[in-house]
KENUDO-771079 format. One record per residue: x, y, z of N, C-alpha, C in turn; chain; residue in one letter. Coordinates in pm, whole numbers, plus 50000, padded with zeros to 5 digits. Example, Ala and Ser with C-alpha at 12.3 -4.5 7.8 and 13.67 -1.06 7.14 Angstrom:
<sites>
SITE   n.x   n.y   n.z  ca.x  ca.y  ca.z   c.x   c.y   c.z kette rest
SITE 51319 49431 50780 51230 49550 50780 51320 49670 50780     A    a
SITE 51285 49775 50708 51367 49894 50714 51290 50003 50787     A    s
</sites>
This chain:
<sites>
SITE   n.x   n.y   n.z  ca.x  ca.y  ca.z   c.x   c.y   c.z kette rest
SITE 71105 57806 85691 71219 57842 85770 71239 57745 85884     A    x
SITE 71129 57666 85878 71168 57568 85983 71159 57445 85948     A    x
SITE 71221 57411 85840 71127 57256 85765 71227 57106 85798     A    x
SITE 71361 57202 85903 71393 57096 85991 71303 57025 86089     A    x
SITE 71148 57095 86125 71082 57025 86238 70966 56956 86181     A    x
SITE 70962 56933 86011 70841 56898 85926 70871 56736 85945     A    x
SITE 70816 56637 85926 70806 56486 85930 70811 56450 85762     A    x
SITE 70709 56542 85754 70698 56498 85577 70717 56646 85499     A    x
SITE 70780 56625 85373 70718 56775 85277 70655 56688 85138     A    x
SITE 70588 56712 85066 70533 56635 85014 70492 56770 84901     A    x
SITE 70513 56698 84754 70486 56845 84638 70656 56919 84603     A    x
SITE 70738 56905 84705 70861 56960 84687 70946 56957 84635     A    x
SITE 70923 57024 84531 71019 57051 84435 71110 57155 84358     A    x
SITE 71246 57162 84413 71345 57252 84398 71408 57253 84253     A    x
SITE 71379 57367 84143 71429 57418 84079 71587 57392 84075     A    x
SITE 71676 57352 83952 71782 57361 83947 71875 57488 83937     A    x
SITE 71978 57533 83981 72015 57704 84003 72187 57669 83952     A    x
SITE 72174 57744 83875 72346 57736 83827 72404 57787 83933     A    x
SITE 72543 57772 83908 72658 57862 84034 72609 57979 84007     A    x
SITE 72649 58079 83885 72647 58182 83888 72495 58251 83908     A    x
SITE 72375 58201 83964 72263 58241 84026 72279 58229 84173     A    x
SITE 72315 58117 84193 72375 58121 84330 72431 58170 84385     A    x
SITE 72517 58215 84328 72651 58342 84333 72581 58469 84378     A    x
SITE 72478 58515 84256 72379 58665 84307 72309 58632 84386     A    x
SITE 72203 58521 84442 72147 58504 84523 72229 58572 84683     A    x
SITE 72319 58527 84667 72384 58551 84809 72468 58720 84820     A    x
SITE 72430 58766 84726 72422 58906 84678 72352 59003 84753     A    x
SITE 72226 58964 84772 72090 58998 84781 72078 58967 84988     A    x
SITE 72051 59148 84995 71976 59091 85137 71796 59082 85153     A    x
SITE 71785 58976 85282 71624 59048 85292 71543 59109 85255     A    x
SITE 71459 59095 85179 71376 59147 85117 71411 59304 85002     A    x
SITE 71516 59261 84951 71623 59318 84867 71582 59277 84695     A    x
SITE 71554 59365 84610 71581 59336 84470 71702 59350 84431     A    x
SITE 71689 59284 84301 71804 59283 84228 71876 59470 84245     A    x
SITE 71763 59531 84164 71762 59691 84110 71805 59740 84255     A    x
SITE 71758 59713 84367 71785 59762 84491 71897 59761 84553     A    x
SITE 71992 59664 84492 72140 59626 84541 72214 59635 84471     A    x
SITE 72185 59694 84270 72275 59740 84202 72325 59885 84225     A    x
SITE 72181 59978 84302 72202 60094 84335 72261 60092 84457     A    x
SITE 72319 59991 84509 72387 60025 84647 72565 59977 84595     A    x
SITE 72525 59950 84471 72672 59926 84456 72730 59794 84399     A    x
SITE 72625 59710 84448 72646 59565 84392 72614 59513 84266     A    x
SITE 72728 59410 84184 72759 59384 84042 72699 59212 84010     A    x
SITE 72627 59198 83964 72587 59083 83946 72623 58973 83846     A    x
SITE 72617 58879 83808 72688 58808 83712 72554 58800 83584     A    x
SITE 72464 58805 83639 72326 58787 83564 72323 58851 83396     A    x
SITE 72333 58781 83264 72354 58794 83150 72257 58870 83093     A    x
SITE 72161 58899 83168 72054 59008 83139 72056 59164 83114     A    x
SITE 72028 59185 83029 72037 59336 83052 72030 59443 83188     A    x
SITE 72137 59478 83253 72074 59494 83382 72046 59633 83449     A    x
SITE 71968 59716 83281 71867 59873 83266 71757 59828 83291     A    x
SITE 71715 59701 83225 71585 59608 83208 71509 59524 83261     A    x
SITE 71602 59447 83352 71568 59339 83433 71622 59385 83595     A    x
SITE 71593 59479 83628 71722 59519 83735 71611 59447 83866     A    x
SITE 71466 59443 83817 71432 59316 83954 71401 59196 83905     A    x
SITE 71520 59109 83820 71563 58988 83797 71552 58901 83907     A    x
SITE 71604 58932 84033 71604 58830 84163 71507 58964 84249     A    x
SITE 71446 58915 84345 71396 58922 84441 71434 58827 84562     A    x
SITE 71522 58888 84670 71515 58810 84782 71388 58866 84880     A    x
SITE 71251 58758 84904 71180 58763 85004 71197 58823 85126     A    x
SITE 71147 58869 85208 71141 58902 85367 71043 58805 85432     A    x
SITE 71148 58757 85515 71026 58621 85640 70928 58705 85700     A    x
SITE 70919 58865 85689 70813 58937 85783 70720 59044 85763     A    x
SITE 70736 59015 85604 70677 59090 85512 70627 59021 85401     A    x
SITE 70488 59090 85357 70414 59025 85245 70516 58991 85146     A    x
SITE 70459 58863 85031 70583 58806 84992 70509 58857 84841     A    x
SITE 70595 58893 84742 70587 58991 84601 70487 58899 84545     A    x
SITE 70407 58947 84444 70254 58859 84368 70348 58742 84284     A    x
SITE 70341 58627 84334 70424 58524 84302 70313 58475 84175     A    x
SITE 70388 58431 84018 70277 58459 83875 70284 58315 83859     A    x
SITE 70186 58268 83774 70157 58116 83791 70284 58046 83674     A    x
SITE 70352 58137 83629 70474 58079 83529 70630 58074 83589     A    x
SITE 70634 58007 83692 70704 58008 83754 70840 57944 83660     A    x
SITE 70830 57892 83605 70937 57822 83473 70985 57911 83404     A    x
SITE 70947 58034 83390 71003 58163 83337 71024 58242 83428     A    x
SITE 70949 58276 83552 71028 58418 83604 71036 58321 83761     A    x
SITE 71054 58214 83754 71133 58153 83884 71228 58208 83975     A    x
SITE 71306 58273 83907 71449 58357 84008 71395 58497 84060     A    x
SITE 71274 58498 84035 71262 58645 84113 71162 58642 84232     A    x
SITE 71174 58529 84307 71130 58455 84390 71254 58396 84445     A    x
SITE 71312 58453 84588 71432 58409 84650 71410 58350 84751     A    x
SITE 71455 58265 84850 71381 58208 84954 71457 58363 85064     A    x
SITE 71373 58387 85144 71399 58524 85252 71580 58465 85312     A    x
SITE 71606 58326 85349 71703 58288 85437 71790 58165 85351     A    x
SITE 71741 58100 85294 71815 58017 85210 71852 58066 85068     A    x
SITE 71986 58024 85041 72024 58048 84918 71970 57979 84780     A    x
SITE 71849 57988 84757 71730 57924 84678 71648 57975 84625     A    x
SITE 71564 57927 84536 71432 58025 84511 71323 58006 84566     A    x
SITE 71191 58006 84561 71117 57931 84659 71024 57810 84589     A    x
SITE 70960 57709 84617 70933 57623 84572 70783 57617 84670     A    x
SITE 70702 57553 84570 70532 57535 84599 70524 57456 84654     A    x
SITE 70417 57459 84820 70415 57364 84856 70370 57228 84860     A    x
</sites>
């Protein structure tokens, strides 16, 4: 959240995100699931079944433990949101 004051990032590497992920990303508040913001009302573009996958995205909280992030990140990448940027999160 602050990697405007970093000199170097080094390892960083950002996942490519279609529009329409981008689109739900910004869907999603704070430490908000997918399933958590369909029951408040919100419609997602996500081609997934969405009885099944309804915590497809996970947006993080900067102030809260962050969800058991799984070492296959190439498959369940989007359910890992950055807490403040419209992104997913990336290893450091």
């Amino acid at each position: 959240m602050e990697v405007e004051k970093a000199k170097l990032l080094t390892a960083h590497r950002a996942r490519p995100h279609s529009e329409r992920d981008l689109g739900d990303f910004l869907k999603l508040k704070e430490g908000e699931n997918s399933g958590e913001a369909i029951r408040r009302g919100i419609e997602f573009d996500f081609p997934y079944d969405k009885t099944t996958f309804k915590d497809r995205y996970t947006r993080q909280h900067r102030n809260r433990p962050c969800s058991t992030i799984v070492a296959h990140l190439a498959k369940d990448g989007l359910m890992f949101i950055h807490p403040t940027q419209n992104r997913t999160l990336t290893p450091p």
